[in-house]
C-alpha positions in Angstrom: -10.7 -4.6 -5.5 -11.5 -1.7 -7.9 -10.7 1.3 -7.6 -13.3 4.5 -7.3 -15.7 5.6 -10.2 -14.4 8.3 -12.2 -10.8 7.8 -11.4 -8.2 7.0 -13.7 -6.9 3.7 -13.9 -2.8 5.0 -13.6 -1.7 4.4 -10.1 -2.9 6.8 -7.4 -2.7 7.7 -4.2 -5.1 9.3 -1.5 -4.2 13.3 -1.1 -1.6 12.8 2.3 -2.5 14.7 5.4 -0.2 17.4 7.0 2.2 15.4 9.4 5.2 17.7 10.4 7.8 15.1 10.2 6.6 12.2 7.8 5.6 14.9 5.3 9.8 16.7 5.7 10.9 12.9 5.2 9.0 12.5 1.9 9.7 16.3 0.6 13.9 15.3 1.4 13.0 12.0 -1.2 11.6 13.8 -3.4 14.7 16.5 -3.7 16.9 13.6 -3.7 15.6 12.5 -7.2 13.8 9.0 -5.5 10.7 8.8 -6.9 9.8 6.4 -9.4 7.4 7.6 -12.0 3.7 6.4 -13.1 5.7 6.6 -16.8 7.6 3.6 -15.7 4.1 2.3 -15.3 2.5 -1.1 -17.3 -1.0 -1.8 -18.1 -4.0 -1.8 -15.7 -5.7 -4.6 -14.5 -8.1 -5.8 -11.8 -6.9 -7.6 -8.4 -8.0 -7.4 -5.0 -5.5 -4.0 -4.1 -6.5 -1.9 -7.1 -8.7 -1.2 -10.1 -12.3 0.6 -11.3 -15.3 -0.6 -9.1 -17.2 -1.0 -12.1 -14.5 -3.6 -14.0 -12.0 -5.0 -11.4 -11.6 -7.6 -8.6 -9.1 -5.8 -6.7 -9.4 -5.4 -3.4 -7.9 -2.0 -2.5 -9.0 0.8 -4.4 -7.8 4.5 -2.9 -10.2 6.5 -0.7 -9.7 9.9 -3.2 -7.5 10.7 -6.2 -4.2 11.8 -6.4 -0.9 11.2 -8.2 1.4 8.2 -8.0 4.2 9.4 -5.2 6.5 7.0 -4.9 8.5 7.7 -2.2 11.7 5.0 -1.7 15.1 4.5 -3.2 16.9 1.8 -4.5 16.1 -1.6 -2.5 19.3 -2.0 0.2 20.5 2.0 -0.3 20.3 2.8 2.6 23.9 2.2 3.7 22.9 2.0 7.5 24.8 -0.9 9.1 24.5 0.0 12.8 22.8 -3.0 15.5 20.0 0.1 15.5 19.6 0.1 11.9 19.4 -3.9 11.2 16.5 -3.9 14.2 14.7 -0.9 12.0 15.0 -2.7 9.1 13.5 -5.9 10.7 10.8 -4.1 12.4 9.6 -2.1 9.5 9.3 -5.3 7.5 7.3 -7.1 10.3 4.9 -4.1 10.8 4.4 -3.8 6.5 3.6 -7.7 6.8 1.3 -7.2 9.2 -0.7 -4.4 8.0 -1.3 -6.3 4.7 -2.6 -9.6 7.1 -5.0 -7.0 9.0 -6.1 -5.4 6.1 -6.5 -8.9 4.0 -8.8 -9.8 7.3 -10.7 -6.6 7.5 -11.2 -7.8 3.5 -12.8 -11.3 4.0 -16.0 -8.8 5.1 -15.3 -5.6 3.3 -15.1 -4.3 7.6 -13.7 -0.6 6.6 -14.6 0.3 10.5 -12.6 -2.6 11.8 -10.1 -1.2 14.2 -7.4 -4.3 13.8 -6.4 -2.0 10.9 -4.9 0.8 13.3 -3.0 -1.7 14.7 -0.1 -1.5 12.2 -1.2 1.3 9.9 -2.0 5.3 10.6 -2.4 8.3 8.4 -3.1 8.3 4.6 -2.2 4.2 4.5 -4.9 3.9 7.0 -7.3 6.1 5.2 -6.1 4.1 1.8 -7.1 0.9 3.0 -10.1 1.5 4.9 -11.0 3.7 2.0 -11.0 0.8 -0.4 -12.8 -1.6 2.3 -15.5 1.3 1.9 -15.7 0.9 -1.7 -16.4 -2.6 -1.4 -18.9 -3.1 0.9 -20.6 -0.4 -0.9 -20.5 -2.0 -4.0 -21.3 -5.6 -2.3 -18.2 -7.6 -2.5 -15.6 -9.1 -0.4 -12.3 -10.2 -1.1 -10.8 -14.1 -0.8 -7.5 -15.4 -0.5 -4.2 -13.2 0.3 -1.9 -11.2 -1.9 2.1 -12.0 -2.2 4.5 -9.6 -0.6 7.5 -8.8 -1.7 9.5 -6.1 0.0 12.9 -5.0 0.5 14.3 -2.1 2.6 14.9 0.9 0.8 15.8 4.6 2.3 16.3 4.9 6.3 16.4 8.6 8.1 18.4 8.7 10.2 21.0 6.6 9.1 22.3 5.1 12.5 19.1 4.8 14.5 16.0 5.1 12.0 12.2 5.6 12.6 11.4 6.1 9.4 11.9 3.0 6.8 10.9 3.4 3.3 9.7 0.0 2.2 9.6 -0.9 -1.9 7.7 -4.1 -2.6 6.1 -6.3 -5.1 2.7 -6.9 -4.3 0.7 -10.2 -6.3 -2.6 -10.0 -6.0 -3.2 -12.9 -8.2 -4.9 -14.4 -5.5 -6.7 -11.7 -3.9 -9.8 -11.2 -5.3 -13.6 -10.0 -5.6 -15.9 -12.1 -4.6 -19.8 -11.1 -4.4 -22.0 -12.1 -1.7 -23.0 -15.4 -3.3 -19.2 -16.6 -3.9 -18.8 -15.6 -7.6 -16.1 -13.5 -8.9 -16.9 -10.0 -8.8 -15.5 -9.8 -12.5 -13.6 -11.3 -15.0 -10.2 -9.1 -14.3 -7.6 -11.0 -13.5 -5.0 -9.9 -10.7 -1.7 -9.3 -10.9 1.7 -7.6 -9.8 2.0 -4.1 -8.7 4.9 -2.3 -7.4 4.4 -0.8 -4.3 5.9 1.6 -1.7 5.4 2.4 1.9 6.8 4.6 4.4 7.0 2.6 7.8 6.9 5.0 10.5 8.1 4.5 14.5 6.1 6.3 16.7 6.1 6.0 21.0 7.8 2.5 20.0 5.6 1.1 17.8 6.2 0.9 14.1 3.1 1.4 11.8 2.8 1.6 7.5 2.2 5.5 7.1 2.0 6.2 3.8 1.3 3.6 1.0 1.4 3.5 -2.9 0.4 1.0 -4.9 1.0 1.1 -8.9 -1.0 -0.2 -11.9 -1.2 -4.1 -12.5 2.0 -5.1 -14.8 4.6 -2.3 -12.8 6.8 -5.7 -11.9 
């Protein structure tokens, strides 16, 4: 879906909350050099995860502005081998899948209030996608179809027994697009791919997408 009136049509991402350890874990990527700039960016386009709410079909548009913080290494740096750290990697992955199928349901209806959305996501990737769902119902549309995922494990801290994966992905939202009420396409825009980061979080056993960035159509 589009993304909020007035905000540029670069990549963005929601201002993050305060969140002791998440935010340390994000400061020690940044230090380490890992974030991939909005320069690296392509062009914009509309799709059902991103856009203007005037001119796109996307369905994910952020809640407020911010600036692209992408927050992962290289895909498979993250050197950790132990039994631990293949059963992170495994379980991040399943918990970023899932987050996109709840928040691709919560779409269908534009539901920002639906609570299936908690069930694999907390924090600013929470707000981000109920945010968007927001925007949408707002604005009358719903989204149809599914995106195209992507992802590969990047950094994991700590390195023998993570509970915090950084996930770097592809997402295609070719296929996941505004729809109005009456079953035509919100606009012309067509979808496409984006490339996307997440921080995948493990909290009181339970894995959830904590932070989530999603760059400009044409970024892969």
């Amino acid at each position: 879906m589009g993304s909020v009136e007035g905000q540029p049509d670069n990549a963005r991402v929601p201002r993050q909350r305060s969140a002791g350890n998440r935010n340390r874990v994000a400061a020690a990527l940044l230090a380490a050099g890992v974030i991939v700039s909005a320069a690296d960016c392509g062009t914009s386009g509309g799709k059902a995860v991103a856009g203007s709410a005037s001119t796109s079909t996307s369905a994910s548009a952020p809640a407020s502005p911010g600036s692209p913080t992408l927050l992962s290494g290289p895909a498979g740096s993250s050197g950790a081998s132990s039994a631990q750290a293949v059963q992170a990697s495994q379980d991040a992955l399943a918990a970023y899948r899932a987050a996109y199928a709840d928040w691709v349901e919560a779409a269908k209806t534009s539901n920002y209030q639906d609570l299936a959305l908690e069930h694999h996501m907390s924090g600013q990737a929470l707000s981000y996608a109920s945010g968007s769902l927001r925007v949408h119902q707002v604005q009358g549309s719903v989204a149809k179809g599914e995106p195209v995922l992507r992802p590969t494990v990047g950094q994991m801290l700590p390195a023998a027994d993570p509970t915090e994966v950084v996930i770097n992905s592809q997402v295609d939202d070719s296929n996941w697009l505004a729809y109005t009420s009456d079953g035509r396409l919100f606009d012309k825009t067509p979808g496409g791919c984006h490339q996307s980061q997440a921080l995948v979080v493990k909290k009181d056993g339970v894995w959830k997408v904590d932070q989530l960035a999603i760059n400009q159509v044409g970024t892969c």
